[in-house]
GUROLUM-45859 format. One line per field, with one value per residue (C-alpha): residue in one letter; x, y, z. Coordinates in pm, whole numbers, plus 50000, padded with zeros to 5 digits. Each point is the difference from the previous one (the first is absolute). Example, Ala and Ser with C-alpha at 12.3 -4.5 7.8 and 13.67 -1.06 7.14 Angstrom:
2
rest: (a,s)
east: (51230,50137)
north: (49550,50344)
up: (50780,49934)
***
This chain:
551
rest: (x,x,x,x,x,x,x,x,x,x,x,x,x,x,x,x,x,x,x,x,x,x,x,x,x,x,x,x,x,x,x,x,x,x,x,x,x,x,x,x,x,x,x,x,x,x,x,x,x,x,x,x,x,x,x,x,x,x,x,x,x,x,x,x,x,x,x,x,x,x,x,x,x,x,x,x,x,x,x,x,x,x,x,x,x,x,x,x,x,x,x,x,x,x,x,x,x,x,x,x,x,x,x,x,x,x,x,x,x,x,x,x,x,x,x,x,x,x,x,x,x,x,x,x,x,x,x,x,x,x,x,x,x,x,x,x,x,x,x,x,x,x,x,x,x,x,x,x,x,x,x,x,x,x,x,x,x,x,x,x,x,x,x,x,x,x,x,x,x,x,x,x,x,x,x,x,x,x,x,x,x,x,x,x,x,x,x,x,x,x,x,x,x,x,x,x,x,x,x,x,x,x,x,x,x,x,x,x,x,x,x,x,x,x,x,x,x,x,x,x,x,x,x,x,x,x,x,x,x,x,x,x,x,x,x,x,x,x,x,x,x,x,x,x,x,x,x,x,x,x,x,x,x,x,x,x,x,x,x,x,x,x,x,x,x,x,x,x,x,x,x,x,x,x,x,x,x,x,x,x,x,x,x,x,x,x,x,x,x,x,x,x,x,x,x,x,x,x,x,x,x,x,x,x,x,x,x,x,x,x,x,x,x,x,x,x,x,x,x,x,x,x,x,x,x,x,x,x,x,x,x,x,x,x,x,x,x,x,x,x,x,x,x,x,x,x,x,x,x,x,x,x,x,x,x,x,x,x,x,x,x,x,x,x,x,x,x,x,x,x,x,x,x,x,x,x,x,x,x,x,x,x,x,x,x,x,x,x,x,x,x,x,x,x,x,x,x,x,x,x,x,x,x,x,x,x,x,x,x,x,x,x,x,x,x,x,x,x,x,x,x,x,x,x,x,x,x,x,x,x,x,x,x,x,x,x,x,x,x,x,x,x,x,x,x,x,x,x,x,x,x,x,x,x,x,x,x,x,x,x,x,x,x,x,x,x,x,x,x,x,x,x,x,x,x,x,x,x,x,x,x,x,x,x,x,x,x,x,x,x,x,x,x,x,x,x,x,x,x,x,x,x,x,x,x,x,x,x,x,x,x,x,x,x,x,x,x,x,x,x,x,x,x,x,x,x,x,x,x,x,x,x,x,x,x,x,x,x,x,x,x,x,x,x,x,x,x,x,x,x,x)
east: (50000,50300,50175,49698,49919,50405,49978,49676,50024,49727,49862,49785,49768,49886,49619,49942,50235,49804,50293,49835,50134,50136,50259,50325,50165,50193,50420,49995,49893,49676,50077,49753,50024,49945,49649,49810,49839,49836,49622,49945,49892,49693,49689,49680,49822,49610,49790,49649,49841,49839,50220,49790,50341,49868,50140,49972,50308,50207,49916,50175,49688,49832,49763,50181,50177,50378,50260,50369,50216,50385,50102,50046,49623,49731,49629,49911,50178,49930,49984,50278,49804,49753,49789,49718,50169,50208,49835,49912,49851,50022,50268,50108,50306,50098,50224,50044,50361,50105,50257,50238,49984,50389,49883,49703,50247,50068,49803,49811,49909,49889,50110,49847,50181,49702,49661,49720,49918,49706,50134,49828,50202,49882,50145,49793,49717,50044,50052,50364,50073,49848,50269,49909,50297,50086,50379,50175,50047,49792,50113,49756,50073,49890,50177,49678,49804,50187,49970,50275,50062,49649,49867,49921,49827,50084,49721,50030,49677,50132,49827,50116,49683,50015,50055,50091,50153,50286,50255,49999,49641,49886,49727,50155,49785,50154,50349,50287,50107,49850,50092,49904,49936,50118,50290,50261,50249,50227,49861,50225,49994,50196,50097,50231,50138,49852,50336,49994,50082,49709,49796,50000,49615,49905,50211,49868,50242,50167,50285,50038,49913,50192,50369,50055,50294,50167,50359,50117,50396,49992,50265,50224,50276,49745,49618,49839,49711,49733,49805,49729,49822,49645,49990,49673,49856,49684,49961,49938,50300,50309,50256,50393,50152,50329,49992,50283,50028,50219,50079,50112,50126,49837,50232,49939,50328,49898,50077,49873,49857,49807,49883,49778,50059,49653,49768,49631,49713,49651,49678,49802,50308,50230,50380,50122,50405,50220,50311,50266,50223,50291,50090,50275,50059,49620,49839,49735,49658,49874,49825,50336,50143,49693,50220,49809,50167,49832,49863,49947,49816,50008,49812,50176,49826,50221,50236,49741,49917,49579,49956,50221,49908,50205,49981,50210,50077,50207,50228,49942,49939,49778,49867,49859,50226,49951,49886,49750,50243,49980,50345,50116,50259,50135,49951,49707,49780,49736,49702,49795,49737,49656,49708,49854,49683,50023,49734,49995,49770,49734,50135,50002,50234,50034,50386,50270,50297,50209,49769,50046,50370,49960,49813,50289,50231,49849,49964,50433,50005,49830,50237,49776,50223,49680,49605,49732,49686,49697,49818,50061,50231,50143,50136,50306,50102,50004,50223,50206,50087,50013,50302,50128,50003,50107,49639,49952,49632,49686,49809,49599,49729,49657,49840,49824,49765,49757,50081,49793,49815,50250,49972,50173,50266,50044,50110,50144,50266,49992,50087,50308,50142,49949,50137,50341,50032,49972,50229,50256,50294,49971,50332,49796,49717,50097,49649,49699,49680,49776,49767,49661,50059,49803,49755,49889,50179,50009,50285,49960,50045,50295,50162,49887,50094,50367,50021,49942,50304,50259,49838,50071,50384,50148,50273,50196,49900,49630,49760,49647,49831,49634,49855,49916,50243,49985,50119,50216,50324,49991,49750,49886,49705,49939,50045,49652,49930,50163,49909,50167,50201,50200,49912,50221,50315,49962,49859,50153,50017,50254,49978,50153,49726,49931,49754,49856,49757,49944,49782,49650,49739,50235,49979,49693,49811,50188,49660,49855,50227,49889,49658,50023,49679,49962,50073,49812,50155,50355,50292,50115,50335,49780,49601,50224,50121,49656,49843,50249,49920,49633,50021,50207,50079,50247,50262,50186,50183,50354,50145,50263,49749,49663,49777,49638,49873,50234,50230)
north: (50000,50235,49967,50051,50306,50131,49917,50155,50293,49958,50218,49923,50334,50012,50084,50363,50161,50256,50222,50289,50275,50384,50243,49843,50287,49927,50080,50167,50353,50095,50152,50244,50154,50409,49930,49733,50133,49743,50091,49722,50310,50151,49813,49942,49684,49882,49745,49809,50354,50033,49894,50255,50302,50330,50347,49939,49763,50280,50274,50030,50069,49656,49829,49709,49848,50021,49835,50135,49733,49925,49759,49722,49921,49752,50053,49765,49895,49569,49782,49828,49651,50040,49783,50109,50216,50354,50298,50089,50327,50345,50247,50366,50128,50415,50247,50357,50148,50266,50010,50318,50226,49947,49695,50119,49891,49646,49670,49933,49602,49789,49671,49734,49714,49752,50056,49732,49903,50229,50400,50297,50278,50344,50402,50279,49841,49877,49619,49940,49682,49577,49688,49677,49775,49980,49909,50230,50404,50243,50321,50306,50327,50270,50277,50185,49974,50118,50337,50174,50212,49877,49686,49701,49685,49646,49746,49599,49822,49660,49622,49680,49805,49643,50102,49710,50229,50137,49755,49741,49994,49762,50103,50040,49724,49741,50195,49800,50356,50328,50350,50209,50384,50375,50205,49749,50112,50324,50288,50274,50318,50031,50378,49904,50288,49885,49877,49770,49602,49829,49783,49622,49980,50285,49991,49605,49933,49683,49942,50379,50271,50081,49852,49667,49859,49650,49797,49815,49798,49953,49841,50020,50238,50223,50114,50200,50241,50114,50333,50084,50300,50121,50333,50195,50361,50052,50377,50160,50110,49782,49970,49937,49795,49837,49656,49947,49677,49884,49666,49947,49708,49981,50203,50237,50010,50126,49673,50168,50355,50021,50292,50060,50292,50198,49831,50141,49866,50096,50139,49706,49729,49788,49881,49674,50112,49681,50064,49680,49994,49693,49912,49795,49763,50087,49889,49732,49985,49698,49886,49949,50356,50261,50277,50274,50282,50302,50175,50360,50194,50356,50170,50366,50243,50332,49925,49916,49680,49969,49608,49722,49643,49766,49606,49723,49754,49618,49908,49599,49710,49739,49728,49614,49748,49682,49824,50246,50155,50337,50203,50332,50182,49609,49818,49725,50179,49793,50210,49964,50192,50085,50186,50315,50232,50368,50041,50081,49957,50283,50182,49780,50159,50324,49916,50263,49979,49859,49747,49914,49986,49772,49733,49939,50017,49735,49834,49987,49913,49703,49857,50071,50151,49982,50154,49970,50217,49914,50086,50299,50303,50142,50311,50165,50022,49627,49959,50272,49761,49726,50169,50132,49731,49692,49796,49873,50075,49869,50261,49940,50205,49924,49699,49693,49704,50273,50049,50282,50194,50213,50269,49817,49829,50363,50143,49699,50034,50368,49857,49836,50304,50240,49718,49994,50387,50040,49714,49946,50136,49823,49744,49765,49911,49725,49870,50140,49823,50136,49695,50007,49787,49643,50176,49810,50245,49952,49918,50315,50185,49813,50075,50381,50036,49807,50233,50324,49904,49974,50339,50155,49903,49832,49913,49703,49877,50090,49706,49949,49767,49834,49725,49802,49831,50213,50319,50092,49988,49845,49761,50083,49742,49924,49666,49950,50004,49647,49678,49874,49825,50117,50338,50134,49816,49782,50322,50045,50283,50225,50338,50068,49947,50109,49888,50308,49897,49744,49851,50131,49798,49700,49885,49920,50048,49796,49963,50331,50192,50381,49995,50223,49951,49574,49870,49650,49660,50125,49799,50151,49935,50101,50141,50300,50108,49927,50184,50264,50024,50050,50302,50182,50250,50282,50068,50297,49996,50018,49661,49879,49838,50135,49705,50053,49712,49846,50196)
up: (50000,50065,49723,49749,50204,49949,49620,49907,50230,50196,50194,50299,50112,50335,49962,50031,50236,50216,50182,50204,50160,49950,50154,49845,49807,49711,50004,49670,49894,49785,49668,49915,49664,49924,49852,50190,50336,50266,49964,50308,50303,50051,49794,50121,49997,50063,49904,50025,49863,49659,49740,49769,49929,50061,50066,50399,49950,49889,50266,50263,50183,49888,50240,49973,50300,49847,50216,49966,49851,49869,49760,49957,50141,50034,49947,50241,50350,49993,50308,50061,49883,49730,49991,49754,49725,50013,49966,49586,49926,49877,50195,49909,50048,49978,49977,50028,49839,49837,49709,49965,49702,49940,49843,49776,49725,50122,49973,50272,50118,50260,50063,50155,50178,50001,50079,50043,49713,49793,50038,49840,50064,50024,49968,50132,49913,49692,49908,49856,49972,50117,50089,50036,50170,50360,50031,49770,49941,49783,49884,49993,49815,50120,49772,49915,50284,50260,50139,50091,50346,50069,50214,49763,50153,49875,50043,49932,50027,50061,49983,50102,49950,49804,49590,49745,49785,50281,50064,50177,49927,50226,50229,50332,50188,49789,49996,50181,50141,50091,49767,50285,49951,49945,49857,50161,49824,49968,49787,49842,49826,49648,49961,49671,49742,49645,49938,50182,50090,49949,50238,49873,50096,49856,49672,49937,49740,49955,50132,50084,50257,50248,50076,49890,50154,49880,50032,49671,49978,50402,50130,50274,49828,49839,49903,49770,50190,49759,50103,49764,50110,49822,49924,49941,49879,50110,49930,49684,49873,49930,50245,50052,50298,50106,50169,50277,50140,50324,50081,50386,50215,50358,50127,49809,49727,49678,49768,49668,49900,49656,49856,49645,49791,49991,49898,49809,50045,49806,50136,50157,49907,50182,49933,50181,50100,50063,50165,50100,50288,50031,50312,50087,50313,50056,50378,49867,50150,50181,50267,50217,49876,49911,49886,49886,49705,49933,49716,49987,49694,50003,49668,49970,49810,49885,50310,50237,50143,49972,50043,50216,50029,50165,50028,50205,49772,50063,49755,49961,49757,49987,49822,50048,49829,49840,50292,50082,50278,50112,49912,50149,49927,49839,50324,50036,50295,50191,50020,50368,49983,50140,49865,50164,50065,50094,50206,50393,50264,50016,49782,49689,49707,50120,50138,50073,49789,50306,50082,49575,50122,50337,49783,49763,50266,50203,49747,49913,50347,50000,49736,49697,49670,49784,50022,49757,50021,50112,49786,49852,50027,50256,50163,49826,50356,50081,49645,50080,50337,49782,49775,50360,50202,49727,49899,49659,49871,49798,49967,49885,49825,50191,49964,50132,49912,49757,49634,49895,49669,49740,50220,50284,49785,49864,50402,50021,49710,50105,50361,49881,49783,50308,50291,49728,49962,50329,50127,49713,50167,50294,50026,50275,49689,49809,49864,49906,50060,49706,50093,50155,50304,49955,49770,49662,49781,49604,49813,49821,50301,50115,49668,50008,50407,49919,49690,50230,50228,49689,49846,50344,50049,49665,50164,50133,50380,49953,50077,50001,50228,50035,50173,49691,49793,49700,49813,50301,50055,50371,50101,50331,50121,50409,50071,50106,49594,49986,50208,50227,50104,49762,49873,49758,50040,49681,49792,49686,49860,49720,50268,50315,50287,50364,50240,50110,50278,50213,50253,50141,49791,49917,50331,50083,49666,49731,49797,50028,49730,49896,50140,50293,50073,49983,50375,49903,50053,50038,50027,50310,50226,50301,50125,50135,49666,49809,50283,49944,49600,50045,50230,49745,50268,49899,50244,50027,50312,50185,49877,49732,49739,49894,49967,49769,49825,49731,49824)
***
């Protein structure tokens, strides 16, 4: 049994790690650029009051019952033990600010960490923009509605109730997890010059937006870094900008400086500036030695400096062999690995950045070098740990057990574009799960979800993975998909493969298979466990594993 684990890399996840606490403060400095403010202080929030929008929600002498909130935030405070369902509704969420007149010739955004999962977002009244999707950022321009030297207010009418067109889909009673509630996630304000570098949400362009930061030729006497950095011109006349790029060690040596000639860019157009950095006798990212470089874009326009953006990036190699191995940096690595959920007691998503931070940690010290989502994306903050703190990644769009209309499988390719433009420079991620977790997907989809991943990054060391043997480049099944005794050990297959779950339902329900909801003449191991399955209960509490049903 050993051995076949060592040569086909298998990896055995713990079910769904549950790590809870907060107050651990990271050893590294925030980077904050010159043109992205935190918009997280002073909203409002009520809910349970007509969902009708009229002019009373914008006044700040409304009748309503506003509470004063911060971000991130949960529209609804759950018992520590659910035991019927979480709390699905309709919440607002406002805010009064005011925007200076020194940037009446900027562009003026608001983005959106998460926000769960239907969002119609509103300026001074006026509707500007809907999302549907619960785990990933939105970008909303505001340009030409905002009001300068004057108060604005910001409303998000925001719904979390059961929709089969949002992923996952699935209606929350038969959902092996809860979504929970709220703006849980950090909100900014984009004050950016109209020459500008572009957001990669808000640009949606393939393989563009943003920095995009790769490695090619790694070894351990040299590396080539790749910076690509999306330029934009939003205003109305063209406009001229020089791109300066600095490459720096953790100690902060300069190790390459790069600098464009200016460069002019069109009204309303874009230019994608690559610039290449070798590096020789480079510090190689791994789980054992998480060494972190740092990228820092600066956009000058006639002398002065009007956008910076600046990414920690590893410098590592990776592949899976022959044998199916996993290879980093050209060393066979045994993967142990568990997968995890980011919710909290009470508070459900809505987790401070350090508490993002303690997760991953505990998680290193428990032994783990590898996490996979559960089951969907999660905070930049917990990847940012990830890069920091030396954890190899799967990350996942949202999915499970529901395969929806065109409508869904349209968020859900759009799931998988945004999860990689936000995530791609990350070194820890070294899969991407563009699979709806043990949902009947079509082969089409497969095909068109695998085919999103090598659009995104056509590169080397990019792999897709999905739970059913086909299209993708890793198979990833749980091993409760096989019988046992012997599961997947005598699986043959042309693709490297990873169990990615185990446990829960294979123990005391060999015969009851996807339906959630069948609890009839089960083959159980014990009453206790069958007992167990039929109460279904969703616990979110102080303990090391989250247990709810089958996973």
């Amino acid at each position: 049994m050993i051995s076949t684990i060592l040569k086909r890399c298998f990896v055995f996840l713990i079910p769904l790690f549950l790590l809870i606490g907060c107050g651990l403060e990271k050893n590294s400095s925030e980077f904050t650029d010159n043109t992205t403010l935190n918009f997280n202080a002073d909203w409002q929030f009520v809910r349970d009051v007509d969902t009708t929008v009229t002019d009373d929600f914008f006044s700040k002498q409304s009748e309503l019952e506003w509470e004063d909130v911060a971000l991130p935030h949960t529209a609804h405070i759950e018992p520590l033990v659910i035991e019927d369902q979480q709390w699905q509704g309709t919440a607002f969420y406002r805010k009064f600010f005011e925007v200076a007149s020194k940037n009446s010739d900027k562009r003026i955004a608001i983005k959106f960490g998460a926000a769960m999962h239907e969002a119609d977002v509103y300026l001074n009244g006026e509707k500007l923009s809907k999302h549907k999707g619960g785990y990933l950022p939105f970008v909303v321009d505001i340009t030409d509605e905002v009001k300068f030297d004057q108060e604005n207010v910001v409303l998000v009418k925001l719904n979390n109730e059961d929709n089969p067109t949002i992923p996952p889909g699935k209606p929350i009673e038969n959902l092996d997890f809860n979504y929970f509630s709220g703006l849980y996630r950090n909100a900014y304000l984009l004050v950016d010059d109209k020459l500008h570098i572009s957001d990669p949400i808000a640009a949606d362009r393939v393989a563009g937006g943003g920095l995009l930061v790769r490695s090619s030729e790694v070894t351990d006497k040299s590396a080539t870094v790749h910076v690509q950095t999306d330029l934009l011109n939003s205003g109305d006349q063209p406009q001229s900008g020089v791109v300066r790029t600095v490459l720096r060690d953790e100690q902060g040596k300069v190790i390459g400086e790069k600098q464009t000639t200016a460069k002019q860019i069109a009204v309303g157009d874009f230019m994608e500036i690559e610039q290449k950095f070798m590096v020789s006798n480079p510090n190689l990212w791994s789980p054992d030695n998480p060494y972190l470089y740092t990228v820092t874009v600066a956009l000058e326009k006639e002398g002065e400096v009007v956008d910076t953006k600046q990414e920690n990036i590893g410098i590592r190699t990776f592949h899976f062999n022959d044998e199916g191995q996993f290879v980093l940096n050209g060393e066979v690595l045994q993967l142990r690995g568990t997968n995890r959920h980011q919710s909290y007691p009470y508070i459900g998503y809505a987790l401070s950045d350090n508490a993002q931070y303690r997760d991953a940690y505990k998680i290193k010290q428990a032994g783990f070098n590898f996490i996979r989502t559960a089951h969907y994306p999660p905070s930049p903050a917990f990847l940012d740990a990830a890069d920091e703190l030396g954890l190899l990644f799967m990350n996942a769009i949202p999915g499970w057990q529901f395969f929806g209309d065109q409508e869904f499988r349209q968020l859900a390719y759009r799931d998988i574009r945004d999860m990689i433009r936000r995530d791609r420079n990350h070194p820890s991620i070294v899969l991407w799960e563009a699979s709806l977790n043990e949902s009947d997907m079509t082969k089409s989809f497969m095909d068109s979800a695998h085919a999103i991943v090598h659009e995104e990054l056509p590169f080397e060391n990019t792999y897709s993975s999905g739970w059913i043997d086909y299209a993708y480049d890793v198979f990833i099944p749980a091993r409760q998909h096989a019988d046992p005794p012997e599961y997947w050990n005598n699986y043959e297959t042309d693709k490297p493969y990873l169990i990615a779950e185990y446990g829960d339902w294979e123990y005391y329900a060999h015969n009851a298979g996807f339906n959630q909801d069948e609890f009839e003449d089960l083959n159980g191991r014990s009453p206790e466990f069958a007992s167990a399955s039929r109460r279904r209960t969703k616990t979110i509490g102080p303990a090391s594993t989250q247990f709810s049903g089958s996973t």
